[in-house]
C-alpha positions, 0 to 999 in steps of 0.5 A, spaced: 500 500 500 503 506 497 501 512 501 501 519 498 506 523 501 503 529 503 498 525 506 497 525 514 494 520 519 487 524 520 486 522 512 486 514 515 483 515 522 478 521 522 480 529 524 480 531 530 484 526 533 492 525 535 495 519 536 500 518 541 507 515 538 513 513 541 519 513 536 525 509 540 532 510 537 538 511 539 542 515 533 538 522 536 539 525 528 534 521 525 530 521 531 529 528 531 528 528 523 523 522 524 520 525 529 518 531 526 516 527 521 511 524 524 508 531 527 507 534 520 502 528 518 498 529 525 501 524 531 503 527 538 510 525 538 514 522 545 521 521 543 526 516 547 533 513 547 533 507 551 531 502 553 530 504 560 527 511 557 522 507 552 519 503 558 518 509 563 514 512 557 510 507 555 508 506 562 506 512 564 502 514 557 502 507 552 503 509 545 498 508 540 502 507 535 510 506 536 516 505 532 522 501 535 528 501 534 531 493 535 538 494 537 539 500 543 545 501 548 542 498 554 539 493 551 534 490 545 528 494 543 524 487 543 523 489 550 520 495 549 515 492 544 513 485 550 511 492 555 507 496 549 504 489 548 502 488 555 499 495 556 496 497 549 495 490 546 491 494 539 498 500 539 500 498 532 509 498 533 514 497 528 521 494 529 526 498 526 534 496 526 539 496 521 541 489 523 535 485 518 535 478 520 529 473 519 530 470 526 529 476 529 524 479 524 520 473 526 522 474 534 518 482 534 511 479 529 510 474 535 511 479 540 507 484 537 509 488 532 504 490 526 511 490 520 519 490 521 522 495 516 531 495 515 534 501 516 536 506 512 528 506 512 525 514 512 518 518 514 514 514 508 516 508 509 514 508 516 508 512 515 505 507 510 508 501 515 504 505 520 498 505 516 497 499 512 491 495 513 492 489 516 489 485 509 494 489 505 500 484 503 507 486 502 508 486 494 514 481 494 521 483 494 524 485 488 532 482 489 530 476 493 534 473 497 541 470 495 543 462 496 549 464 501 543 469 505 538 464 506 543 458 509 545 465 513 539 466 516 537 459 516 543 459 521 542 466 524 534 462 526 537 456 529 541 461 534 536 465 537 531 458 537 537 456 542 538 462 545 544 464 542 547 458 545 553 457 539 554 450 542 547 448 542 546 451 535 552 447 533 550 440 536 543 442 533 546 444 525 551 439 526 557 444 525 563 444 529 562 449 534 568 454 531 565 453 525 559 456 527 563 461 531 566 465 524 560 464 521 557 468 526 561 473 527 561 475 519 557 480 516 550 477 512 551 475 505 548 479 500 
């Protein structure tokens, strides 16, 4: 679903009304950007940091819609999203992160999160994210990932599955556990 880029939130939900969105990240740059993005298509903006900052915000006054960034400074944003989910279930939340894996984009759908977009991601990409209707379907990817990716993130899946246990997700792999090792502590194949 394309959004018109002028288009603001009263467009989709009715005048009159804005919806609180917390926005969790911790490069301020593009939190501030983002942000005042956000406020000119009609959401009251609450900006946080870290982790510790996001669940202090989120208790005190739970989001409508929030947009989560997965790897912070003091911790993993998924935290943020499980406290969303238990004080506003229907708030809408994106997990946003420059670290994509299907592993974890998996990990953030079951705790909640309505879409999972990868970083370089801006305003329309998250509005659109945002706003998209629950039957609308992602149109499918352009360049699919390759071979070499897949095997990447079948393993990547594995080892969030063991709790990031490297000698249990060799066993269950049936690698060596320095095999594994060097795998992981490469980048992901394109």
């Amino acid at each position: 679903m394309q959004q018109d880029q002028n288009q603001d939130v009263s467009d989709v939900i009715g005048e009159g009304v804005s919806p609180r969105l917390l926005l969790l990240d911790d490069d301020r740059p593009f939190l501030q950007r983002l942000g005042r993005a956000m406020e000119s298509r009609g959401f009251d903006v609450t900006t946080a940091e870290s982790v510790s900052e996001g669940v202090r915000v989120v208790r005190k006054s739970p989001p409508d819609y929030a947009v989560v960034d997965m790897r912070l400074e003091d911790g993993n944003g998924l935290d943020v999203v499980e406290v969303i989910q238990e004080k506003a279930p229907e708030a809408r939340v994106i997990v946003l992160t420059g670290y994509g894996n299907i592993a974890t984009a998996v990990t953030a759908v079951k705790l909640g999160a309505i879409d999972y977009l990868a970083k370089p991601a801006d305003a329309d990409d998250v509005f659109s994210a945002l706003m998209q209707s629950p039957e609308d379907k992602a149109d499918p990817p352009e360049n699919p990932m390759s071979a070499d990716r897949v095997r990447w993130e079948h393993i990547q899946r594995v080892y969030e599955l063991c709790d990031r246990n490297v000698s249990e997700t060799a066993r269950r792999l049936n690698m060596h556990r320095r095999t594994l090792q060097r795998i992981l502590a490469k980048r992901a194949p394109r």
